[in-house]
PDB file with one MODEL, atoms N, CA, C and O in Angstrom:
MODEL        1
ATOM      1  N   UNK A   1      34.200  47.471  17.797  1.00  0.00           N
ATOM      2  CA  UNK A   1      33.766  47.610  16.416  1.00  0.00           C
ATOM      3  C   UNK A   1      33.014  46.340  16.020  1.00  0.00           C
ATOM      4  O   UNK A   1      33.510  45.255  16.325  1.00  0.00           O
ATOM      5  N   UNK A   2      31.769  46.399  15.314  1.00  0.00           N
ATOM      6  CA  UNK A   2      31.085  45.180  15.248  1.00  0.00           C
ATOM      7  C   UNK A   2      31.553  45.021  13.479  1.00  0.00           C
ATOM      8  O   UNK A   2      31.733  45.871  12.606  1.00  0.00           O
ATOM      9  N   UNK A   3      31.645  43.375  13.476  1.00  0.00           N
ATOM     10  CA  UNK A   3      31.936  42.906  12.783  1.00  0.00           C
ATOM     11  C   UNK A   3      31.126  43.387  11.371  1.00  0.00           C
ATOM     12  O   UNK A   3      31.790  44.114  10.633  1.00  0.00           O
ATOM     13  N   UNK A   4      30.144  43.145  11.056  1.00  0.00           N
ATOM     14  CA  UNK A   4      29.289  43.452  10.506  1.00  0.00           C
ATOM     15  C   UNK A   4      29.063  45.193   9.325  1.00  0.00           C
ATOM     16  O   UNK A   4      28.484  45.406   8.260  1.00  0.00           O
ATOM     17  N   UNK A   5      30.007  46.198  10.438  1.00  0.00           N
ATOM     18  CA  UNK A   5      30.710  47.181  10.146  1.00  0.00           C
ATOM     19  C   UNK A   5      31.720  46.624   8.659  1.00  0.00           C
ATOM     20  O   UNK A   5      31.585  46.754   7.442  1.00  0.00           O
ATOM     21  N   UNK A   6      32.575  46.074   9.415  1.00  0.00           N
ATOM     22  CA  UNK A   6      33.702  45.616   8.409  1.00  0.00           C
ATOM     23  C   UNK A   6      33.407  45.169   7.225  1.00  0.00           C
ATOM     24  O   UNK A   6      33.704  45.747   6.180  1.00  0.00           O
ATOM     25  N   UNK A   7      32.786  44.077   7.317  1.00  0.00           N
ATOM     26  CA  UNK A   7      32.059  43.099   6.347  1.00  0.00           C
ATOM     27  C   UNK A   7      31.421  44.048   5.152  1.00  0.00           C
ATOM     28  O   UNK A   7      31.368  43.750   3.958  1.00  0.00           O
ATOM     29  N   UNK A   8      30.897  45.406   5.844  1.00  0.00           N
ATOM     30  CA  UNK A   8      29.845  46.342   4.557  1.00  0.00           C
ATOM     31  C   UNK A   8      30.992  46.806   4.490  1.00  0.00           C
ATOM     32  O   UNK A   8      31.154  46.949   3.278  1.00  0.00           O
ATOM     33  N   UNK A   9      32.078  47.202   5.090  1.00  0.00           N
ATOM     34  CA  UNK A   9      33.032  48.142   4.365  1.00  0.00           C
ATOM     35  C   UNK A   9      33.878  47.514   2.993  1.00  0.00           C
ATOM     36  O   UNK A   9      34.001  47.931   1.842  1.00  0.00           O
ATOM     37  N   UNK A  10      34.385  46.322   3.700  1.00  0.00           N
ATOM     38  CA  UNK A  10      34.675  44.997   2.533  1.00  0.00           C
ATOM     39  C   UNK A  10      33.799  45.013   0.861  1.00  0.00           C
ATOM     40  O   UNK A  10      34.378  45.052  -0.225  1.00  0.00           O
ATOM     41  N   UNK A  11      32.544  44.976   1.043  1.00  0.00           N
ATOM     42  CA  UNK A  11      31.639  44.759   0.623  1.00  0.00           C
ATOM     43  C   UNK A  11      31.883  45.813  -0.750  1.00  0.00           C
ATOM     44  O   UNK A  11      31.957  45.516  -1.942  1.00  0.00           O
ATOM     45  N   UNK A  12      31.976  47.173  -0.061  1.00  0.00           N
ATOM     46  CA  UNK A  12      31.618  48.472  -0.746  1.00  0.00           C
ATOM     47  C   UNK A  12      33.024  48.214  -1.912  1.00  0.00           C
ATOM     48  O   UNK A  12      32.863  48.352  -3.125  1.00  0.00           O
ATOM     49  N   UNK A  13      34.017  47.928  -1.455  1.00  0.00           N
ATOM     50  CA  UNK A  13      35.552  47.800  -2.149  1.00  0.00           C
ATOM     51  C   UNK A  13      35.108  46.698  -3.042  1.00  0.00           C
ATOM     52  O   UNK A  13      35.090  46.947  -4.247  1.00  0.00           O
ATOM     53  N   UNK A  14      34.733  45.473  -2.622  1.00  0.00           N
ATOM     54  CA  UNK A  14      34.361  44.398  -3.706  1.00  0.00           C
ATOM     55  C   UNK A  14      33.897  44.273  -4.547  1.00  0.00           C
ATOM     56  O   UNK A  14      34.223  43.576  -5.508  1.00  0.00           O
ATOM     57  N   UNK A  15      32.462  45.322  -4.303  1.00  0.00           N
ATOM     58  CA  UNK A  15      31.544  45.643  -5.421  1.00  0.00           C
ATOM     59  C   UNK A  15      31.520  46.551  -6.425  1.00  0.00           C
ATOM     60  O   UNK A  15      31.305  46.528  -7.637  1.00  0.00           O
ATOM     61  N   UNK A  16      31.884  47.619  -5.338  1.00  0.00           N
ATOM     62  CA  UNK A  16      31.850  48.889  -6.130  1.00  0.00           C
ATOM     63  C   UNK A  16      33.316  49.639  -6.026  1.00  0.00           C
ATOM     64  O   UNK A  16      33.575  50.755  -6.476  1.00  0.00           O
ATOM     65  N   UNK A  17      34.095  48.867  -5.415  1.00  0.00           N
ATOM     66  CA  UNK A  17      35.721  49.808  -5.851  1.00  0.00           C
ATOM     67  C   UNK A  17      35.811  50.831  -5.012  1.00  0.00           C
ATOM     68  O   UNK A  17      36.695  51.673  -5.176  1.00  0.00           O
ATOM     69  N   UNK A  18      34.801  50.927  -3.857  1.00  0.00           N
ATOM     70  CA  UNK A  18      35.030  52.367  -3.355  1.00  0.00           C
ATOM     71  C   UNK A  18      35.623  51.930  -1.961  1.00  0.00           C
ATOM     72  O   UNK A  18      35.134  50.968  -1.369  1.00  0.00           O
ATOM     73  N   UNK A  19      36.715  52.667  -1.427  1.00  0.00           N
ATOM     74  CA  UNK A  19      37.335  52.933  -0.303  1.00  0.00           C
ATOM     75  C   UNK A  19      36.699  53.659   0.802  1.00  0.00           C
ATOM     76  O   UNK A  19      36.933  54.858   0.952  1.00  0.00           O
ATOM     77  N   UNK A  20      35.869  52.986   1.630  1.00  0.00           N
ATOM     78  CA  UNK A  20      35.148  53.384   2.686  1.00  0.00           C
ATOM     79  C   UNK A  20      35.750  52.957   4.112  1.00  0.00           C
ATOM     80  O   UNK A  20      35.632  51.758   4.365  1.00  0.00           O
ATOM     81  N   UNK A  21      36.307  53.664   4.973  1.00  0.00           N
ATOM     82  CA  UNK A  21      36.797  53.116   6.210  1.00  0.00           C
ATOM     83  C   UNK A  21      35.505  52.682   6.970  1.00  0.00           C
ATOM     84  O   UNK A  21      34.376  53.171   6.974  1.00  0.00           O
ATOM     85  N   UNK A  22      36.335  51.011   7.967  1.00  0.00           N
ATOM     86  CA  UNK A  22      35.100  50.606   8.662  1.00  0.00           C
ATOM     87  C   UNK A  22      33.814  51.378   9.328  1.00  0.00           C
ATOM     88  O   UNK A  22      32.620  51.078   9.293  1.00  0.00           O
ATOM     89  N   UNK A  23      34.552  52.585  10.006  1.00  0.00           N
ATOM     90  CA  UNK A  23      34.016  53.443  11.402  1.00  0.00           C
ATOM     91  C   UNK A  23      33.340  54.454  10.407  1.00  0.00           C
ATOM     92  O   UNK A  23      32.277  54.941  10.793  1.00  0.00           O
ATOM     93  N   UNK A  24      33.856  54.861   9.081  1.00  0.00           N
ATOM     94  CA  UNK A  24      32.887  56.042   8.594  1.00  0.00           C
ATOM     95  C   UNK A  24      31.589  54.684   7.995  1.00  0.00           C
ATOM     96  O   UNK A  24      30.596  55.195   7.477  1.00  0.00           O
ATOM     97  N   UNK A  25      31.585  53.674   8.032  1.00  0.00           N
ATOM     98  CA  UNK A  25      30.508  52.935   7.421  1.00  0.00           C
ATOM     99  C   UNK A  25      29.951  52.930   8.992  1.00  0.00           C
ATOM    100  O   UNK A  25      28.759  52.742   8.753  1.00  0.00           O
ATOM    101  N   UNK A  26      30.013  52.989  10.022  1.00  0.00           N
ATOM    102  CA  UNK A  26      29.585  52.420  11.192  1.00  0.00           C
ATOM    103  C   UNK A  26      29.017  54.076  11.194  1.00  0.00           C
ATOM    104  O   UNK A  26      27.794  53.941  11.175  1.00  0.00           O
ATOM    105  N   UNK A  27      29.249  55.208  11.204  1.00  0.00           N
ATOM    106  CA  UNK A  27      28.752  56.131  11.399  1.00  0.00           C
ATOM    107  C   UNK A  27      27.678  56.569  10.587  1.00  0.00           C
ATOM    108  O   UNK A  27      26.707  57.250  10.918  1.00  0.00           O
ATOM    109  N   UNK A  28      27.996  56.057   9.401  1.00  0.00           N
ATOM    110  CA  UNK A  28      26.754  56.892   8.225  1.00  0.00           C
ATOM    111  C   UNK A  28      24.944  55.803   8.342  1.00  0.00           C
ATOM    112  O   UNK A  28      23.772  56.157   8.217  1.00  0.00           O
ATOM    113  N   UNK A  29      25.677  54.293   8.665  1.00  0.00           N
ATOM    114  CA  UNK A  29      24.559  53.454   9.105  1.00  0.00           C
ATOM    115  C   UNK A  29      23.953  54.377  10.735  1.00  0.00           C
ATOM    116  O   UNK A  29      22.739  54.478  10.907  1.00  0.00           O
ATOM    117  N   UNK A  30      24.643  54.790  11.470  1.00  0.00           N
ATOM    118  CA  UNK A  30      23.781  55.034  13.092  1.00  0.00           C
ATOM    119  C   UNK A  30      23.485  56.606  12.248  1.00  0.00           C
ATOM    120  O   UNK A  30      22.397  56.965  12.700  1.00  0.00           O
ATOM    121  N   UNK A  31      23.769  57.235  11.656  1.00  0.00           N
ATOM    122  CA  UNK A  31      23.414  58.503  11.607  1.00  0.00           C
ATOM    123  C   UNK A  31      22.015  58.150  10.644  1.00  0.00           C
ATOM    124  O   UNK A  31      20.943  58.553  11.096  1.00  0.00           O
ATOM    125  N   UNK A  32      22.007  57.374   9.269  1.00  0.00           N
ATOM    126  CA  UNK A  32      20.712  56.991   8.752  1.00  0.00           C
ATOM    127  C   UNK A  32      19.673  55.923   9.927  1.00  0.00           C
ATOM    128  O   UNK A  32      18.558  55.440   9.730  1.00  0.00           O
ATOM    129  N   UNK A  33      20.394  55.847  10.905  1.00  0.00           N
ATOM    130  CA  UNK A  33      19.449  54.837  11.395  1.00  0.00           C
ATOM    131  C   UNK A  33      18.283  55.749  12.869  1.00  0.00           C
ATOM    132  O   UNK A  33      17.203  55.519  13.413  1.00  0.00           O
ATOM    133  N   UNK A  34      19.395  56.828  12.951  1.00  0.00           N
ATOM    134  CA  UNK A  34      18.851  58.103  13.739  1.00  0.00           C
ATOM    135  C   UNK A  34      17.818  58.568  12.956  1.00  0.00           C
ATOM    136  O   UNK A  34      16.657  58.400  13.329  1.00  0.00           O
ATOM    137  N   UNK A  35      18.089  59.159  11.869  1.00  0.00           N
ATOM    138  CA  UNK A  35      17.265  60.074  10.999  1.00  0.00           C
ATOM    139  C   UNK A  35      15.740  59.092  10.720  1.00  0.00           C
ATOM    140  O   UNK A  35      14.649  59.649  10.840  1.00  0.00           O
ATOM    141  N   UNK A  36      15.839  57.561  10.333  1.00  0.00           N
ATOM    142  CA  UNK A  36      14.888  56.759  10.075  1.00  0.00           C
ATOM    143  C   UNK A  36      13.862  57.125  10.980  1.00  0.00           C
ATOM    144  O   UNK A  36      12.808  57.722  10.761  1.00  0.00           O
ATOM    145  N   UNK A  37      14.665  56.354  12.771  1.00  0.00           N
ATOM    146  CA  UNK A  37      13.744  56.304  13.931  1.00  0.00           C
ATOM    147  C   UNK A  37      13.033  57.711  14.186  1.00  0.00           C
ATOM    148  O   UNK A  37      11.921  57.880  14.685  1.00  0.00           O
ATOM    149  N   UNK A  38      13.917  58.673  13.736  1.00  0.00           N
ATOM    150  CA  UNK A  38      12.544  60.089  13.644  1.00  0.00           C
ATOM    151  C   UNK A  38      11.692  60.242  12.725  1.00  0.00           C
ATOM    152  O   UNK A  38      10.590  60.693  13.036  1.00  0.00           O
ATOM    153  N   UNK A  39      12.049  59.827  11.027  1.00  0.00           N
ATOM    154  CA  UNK A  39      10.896  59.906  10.533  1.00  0.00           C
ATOM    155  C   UNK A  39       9.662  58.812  11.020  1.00  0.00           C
ATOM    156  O   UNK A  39       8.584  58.993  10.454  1.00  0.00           O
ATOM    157  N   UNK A  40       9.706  58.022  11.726  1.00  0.00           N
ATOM    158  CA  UNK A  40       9.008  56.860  11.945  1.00  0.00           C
ATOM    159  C   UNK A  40       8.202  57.594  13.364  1.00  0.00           C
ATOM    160  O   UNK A  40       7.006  57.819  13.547  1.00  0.00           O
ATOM    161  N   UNK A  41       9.229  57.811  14.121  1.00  0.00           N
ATOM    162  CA  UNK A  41       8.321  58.495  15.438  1.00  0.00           C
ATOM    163  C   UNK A  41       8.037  59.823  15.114  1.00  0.00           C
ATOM    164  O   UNK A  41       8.163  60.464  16.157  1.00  0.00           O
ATOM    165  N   UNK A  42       7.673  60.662  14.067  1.00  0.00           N
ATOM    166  CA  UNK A  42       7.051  62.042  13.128  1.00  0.00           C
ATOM    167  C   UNK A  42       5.742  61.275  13.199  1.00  0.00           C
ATOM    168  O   UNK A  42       4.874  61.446  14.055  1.00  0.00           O
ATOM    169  N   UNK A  43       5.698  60.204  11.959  1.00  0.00           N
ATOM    170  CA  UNK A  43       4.770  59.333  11.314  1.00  0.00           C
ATOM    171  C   UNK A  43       3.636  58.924  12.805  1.00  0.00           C
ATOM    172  O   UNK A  43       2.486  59.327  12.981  1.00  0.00           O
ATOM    173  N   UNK A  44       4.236  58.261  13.455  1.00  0.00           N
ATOM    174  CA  UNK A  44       3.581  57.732  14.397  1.00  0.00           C
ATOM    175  C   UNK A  44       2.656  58.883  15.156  1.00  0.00           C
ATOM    176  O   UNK A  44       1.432  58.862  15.286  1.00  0.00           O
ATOM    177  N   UNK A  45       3.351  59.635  15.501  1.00  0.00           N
ATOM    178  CA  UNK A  45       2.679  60.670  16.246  1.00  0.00           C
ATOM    179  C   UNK A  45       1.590  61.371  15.475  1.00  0.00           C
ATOM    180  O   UNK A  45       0.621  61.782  16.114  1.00  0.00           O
ATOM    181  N   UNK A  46       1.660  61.608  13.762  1.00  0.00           N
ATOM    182  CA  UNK A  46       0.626  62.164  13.322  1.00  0.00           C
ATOM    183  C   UNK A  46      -0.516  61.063  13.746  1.00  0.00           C
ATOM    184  O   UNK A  46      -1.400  61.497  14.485  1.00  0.00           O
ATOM    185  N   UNK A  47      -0.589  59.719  13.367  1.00  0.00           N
ATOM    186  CA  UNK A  47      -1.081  58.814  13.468  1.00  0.00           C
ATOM    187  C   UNK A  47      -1.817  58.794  14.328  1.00  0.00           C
ATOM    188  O   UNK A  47      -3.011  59.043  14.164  1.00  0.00           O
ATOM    189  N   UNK A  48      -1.254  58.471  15.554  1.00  0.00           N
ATOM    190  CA  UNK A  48      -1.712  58.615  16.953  1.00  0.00           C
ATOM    191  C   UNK A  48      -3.027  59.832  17.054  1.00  0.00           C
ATOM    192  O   UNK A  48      -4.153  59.593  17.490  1.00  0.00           O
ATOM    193  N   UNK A  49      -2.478  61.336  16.462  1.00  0.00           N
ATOM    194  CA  UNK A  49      -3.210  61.911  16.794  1.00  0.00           C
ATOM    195  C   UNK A  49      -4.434  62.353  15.878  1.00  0.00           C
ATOM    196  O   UNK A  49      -4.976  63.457  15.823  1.00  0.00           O
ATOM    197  N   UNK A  50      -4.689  61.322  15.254  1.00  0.00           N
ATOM    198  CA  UNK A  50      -5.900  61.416  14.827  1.00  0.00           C
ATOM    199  C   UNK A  50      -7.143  60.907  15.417  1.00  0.00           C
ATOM    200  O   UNK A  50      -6.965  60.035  16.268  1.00  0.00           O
ATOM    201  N   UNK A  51      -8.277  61.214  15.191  1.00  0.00           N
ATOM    202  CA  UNK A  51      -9.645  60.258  15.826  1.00  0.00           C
ATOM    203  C   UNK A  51      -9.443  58.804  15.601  1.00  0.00           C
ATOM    204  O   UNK A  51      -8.847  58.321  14.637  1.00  0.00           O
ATOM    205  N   UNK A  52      -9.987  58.158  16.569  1.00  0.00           N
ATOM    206  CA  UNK A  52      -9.903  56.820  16.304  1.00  0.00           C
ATOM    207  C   UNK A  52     -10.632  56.578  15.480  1.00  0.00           C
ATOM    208  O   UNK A  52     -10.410  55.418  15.132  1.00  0.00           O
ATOM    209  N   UNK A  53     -11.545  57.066  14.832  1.00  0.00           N
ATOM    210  CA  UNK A  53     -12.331  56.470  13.339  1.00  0.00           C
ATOM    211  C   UNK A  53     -11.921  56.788  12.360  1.00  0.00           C
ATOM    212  O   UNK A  53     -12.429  56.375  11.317  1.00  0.00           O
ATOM    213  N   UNK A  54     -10.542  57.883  12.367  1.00  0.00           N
ATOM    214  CA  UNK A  54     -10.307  58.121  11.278  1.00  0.00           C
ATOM    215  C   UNK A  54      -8.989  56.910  11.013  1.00  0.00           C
ATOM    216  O   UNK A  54      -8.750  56.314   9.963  1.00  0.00           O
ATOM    217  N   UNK A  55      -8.230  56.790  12.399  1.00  0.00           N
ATOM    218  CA  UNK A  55      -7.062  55.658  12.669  1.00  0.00           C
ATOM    219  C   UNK A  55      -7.351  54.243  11.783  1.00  0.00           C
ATOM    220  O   UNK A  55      -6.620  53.871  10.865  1.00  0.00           O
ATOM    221  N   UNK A  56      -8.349  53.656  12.161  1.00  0.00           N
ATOM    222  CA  UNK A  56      -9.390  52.603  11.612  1.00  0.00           C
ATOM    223  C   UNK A  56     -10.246  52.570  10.391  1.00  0.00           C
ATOM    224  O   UNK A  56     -10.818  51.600   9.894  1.00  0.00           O
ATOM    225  N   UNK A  57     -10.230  53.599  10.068  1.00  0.00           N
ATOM    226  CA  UNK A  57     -10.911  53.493   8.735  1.00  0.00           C
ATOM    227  C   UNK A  57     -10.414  52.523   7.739  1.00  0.00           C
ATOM    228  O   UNK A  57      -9.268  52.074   7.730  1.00  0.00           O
ATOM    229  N   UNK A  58     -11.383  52.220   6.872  1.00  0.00           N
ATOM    230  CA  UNK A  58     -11.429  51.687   5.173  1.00  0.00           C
ATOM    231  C   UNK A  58     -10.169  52.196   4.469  1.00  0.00           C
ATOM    232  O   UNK A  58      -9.884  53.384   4.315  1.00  0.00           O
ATOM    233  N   UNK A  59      -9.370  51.022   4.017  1.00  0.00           N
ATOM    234  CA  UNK A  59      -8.337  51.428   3.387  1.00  0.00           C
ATOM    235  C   UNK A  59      -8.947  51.660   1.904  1.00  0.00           C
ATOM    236  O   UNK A  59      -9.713  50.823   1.427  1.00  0.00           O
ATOM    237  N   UNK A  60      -8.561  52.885   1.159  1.00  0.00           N
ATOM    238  CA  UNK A  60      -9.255  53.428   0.018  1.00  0.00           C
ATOM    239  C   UNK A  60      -8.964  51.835  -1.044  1.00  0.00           C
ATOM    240  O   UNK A  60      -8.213  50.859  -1.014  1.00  0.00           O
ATOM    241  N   UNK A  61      -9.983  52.320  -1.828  1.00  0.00           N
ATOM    242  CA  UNK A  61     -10.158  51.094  -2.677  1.00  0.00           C
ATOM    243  C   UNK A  61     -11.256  49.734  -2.745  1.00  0.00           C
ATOM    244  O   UNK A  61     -11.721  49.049  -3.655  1.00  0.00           O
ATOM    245  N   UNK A  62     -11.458  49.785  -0.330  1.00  0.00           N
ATOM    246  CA  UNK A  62     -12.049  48.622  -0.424  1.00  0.00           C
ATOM    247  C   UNK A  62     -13.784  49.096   0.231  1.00  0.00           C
ATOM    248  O   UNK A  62     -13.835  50.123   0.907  1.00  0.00           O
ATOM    249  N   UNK A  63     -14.893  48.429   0.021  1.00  0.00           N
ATOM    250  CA  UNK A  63     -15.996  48.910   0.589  1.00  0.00           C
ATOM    251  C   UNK A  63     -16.255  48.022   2.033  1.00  0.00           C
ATOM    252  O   UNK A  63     -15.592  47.015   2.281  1.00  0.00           O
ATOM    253  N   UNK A  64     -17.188  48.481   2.833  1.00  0.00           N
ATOM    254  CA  UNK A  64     -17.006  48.057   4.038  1.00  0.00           C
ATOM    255  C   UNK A  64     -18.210  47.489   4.010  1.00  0.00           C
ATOM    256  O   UNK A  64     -18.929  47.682   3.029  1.00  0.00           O
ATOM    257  N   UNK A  65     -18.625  46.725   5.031  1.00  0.00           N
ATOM    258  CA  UNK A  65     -19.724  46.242   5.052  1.00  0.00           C
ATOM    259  C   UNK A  65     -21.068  47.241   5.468  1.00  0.00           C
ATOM    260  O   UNK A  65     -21.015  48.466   5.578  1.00  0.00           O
ATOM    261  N   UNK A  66     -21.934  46.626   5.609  1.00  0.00           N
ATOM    262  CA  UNK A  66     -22.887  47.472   6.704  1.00  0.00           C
ATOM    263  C   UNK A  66     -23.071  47.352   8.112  1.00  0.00           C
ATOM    264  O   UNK A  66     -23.549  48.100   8.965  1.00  0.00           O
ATOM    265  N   UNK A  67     -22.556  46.190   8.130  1.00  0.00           N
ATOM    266  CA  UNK A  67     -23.110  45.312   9.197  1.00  0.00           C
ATOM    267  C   UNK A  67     -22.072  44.229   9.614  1.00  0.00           C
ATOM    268  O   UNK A  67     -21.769  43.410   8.746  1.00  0.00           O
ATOM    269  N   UNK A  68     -21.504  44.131  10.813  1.00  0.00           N
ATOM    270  CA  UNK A  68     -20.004  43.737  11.482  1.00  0.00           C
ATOM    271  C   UNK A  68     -20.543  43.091  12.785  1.00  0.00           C
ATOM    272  O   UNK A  68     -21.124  43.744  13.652  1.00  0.00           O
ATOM    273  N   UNK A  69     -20.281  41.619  12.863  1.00  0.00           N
ATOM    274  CA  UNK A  69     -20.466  41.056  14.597  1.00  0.00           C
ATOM    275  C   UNK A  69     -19.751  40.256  14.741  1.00  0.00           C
ATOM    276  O   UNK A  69     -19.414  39.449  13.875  1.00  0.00           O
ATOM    277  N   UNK A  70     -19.309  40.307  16.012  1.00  0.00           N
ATOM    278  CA  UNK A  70     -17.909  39.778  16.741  1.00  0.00           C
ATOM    279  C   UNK A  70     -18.527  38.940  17.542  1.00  0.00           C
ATOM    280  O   UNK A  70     -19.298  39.414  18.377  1.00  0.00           O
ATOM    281  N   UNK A  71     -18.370  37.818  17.482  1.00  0.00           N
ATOM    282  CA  UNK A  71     -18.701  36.833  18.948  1.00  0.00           C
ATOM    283  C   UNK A  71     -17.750  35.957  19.372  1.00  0.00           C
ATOM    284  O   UNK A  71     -17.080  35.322  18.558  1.00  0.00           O
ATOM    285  N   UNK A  72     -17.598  35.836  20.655  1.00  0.00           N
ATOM    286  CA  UNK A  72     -16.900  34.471  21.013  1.00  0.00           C
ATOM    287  C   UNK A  72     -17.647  33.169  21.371  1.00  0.00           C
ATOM    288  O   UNK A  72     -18.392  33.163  22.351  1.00  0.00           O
ATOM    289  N   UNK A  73     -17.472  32.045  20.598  1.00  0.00           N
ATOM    290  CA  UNK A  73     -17.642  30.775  20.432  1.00  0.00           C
ATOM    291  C   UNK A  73     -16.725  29.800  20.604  1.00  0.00           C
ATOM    292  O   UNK A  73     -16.943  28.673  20.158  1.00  0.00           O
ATOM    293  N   UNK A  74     -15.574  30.105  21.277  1.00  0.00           N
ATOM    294  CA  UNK A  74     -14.828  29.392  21.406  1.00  0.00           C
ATOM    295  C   UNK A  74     -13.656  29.338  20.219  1.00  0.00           C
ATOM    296  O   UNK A  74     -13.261  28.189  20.022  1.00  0.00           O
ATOM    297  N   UNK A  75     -13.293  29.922  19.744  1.00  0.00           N
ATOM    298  CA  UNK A  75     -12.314  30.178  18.893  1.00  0.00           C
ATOM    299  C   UNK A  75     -12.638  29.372  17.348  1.00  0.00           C
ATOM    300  O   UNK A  75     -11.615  28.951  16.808  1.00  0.00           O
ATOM    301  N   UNK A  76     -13.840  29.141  16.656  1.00  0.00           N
ATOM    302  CA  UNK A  76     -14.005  28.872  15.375  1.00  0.00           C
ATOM    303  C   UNK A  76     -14.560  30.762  14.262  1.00  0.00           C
ATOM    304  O   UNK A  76     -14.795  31.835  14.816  1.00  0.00           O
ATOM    305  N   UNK A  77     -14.585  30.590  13.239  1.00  0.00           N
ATOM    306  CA  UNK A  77     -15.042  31.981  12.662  1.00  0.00           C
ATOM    307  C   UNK A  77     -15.749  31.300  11.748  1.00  0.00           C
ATOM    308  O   UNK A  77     -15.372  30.245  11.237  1.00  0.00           O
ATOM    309  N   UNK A  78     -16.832  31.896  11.502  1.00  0.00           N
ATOM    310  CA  UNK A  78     -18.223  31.817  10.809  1.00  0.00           C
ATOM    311  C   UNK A  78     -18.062  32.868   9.518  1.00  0.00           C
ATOM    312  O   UNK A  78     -18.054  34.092   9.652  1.00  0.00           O
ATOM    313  N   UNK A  79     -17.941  32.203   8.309  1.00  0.00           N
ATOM    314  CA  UNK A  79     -18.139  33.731   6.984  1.00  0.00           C
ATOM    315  C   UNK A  79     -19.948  33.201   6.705  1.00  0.00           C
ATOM    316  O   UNK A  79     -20.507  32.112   6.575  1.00  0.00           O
ATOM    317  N   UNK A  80     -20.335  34.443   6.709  1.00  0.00           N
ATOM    318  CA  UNK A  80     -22.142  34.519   6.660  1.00  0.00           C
ATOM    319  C   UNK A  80     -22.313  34.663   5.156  1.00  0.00           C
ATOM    320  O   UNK A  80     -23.352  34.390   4.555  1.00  0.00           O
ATOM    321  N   UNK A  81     -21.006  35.196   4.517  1.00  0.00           N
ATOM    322  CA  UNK A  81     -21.091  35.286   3.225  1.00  0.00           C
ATOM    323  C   UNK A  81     -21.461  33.926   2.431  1.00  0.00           C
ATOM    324  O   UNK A  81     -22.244  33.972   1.482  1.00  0.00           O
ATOM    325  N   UNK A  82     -20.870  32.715   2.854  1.00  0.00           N
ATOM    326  CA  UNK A  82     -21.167  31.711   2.608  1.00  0.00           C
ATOM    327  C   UNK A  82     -22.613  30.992   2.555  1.00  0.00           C
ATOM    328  O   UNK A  82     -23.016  30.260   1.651  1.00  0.00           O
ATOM    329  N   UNK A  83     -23.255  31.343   3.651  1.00  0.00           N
ATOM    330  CA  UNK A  83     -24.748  31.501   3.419  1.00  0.00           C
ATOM    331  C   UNK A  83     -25.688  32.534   2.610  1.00  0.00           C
ATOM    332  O   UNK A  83     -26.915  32.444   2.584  1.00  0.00           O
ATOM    333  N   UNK A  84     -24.930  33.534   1.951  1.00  0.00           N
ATOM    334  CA  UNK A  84     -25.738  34.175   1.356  1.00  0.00           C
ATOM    335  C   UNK A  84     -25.588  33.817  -0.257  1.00  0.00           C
ATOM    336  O   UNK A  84     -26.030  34.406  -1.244  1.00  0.00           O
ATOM    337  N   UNK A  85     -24.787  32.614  -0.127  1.00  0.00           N
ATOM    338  CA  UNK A  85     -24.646  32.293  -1.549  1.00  0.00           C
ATOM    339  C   UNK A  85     -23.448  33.405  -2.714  1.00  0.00           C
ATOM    340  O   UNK A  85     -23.260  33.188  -3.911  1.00  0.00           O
ATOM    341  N   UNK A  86     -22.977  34.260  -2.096  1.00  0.00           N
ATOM    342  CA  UNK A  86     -21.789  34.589  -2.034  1.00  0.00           C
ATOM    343  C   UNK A  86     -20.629  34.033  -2.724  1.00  0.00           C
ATOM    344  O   UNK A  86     -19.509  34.505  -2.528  1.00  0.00           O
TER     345      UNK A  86
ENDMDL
END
């Protein structure tokens, strides 16, 4: 039994007065923690199966540029915005 179990069961009596045995707190955490890791691997998989341009797209709200270049120089970054008076 991990400690940690106990401690929330403690917890629940301290705070809130309620009588929760350690092992039903150890069960209702792995049973929400089951249910989580599927909504998450649901999520993922829609994700996944979209086009990669749609994966990558513009988060709504922001505008994109026109015009995007990547170079390596040795690890410094250049904003061009700065030259355009920007």
């Amino acid at each position: 039994m991990c400690g940690s179990f106990a401690s929330a069961s403690e917890a629940l009596w301290e705070l809130a007065e309620v009588a929760v045995p350690t092992k039903q707190v150890e069960r209702r955490t792995q049973g929400i923690g089951t249910e989580r890791c599927g909504e998450r691997d649901a999520q993922a998989a829609v994700y996944l199966a979209l086009p990669l341009v749609e994966q990558k797209g513009v988060p709504e709200g922001v505008i994109a540029p026109s015009v995007a270049v990547v170079e390596m120089d040795g690890g410094t970054v250049a904003d061009f915005r700065s030259f355009e008076g920007e």
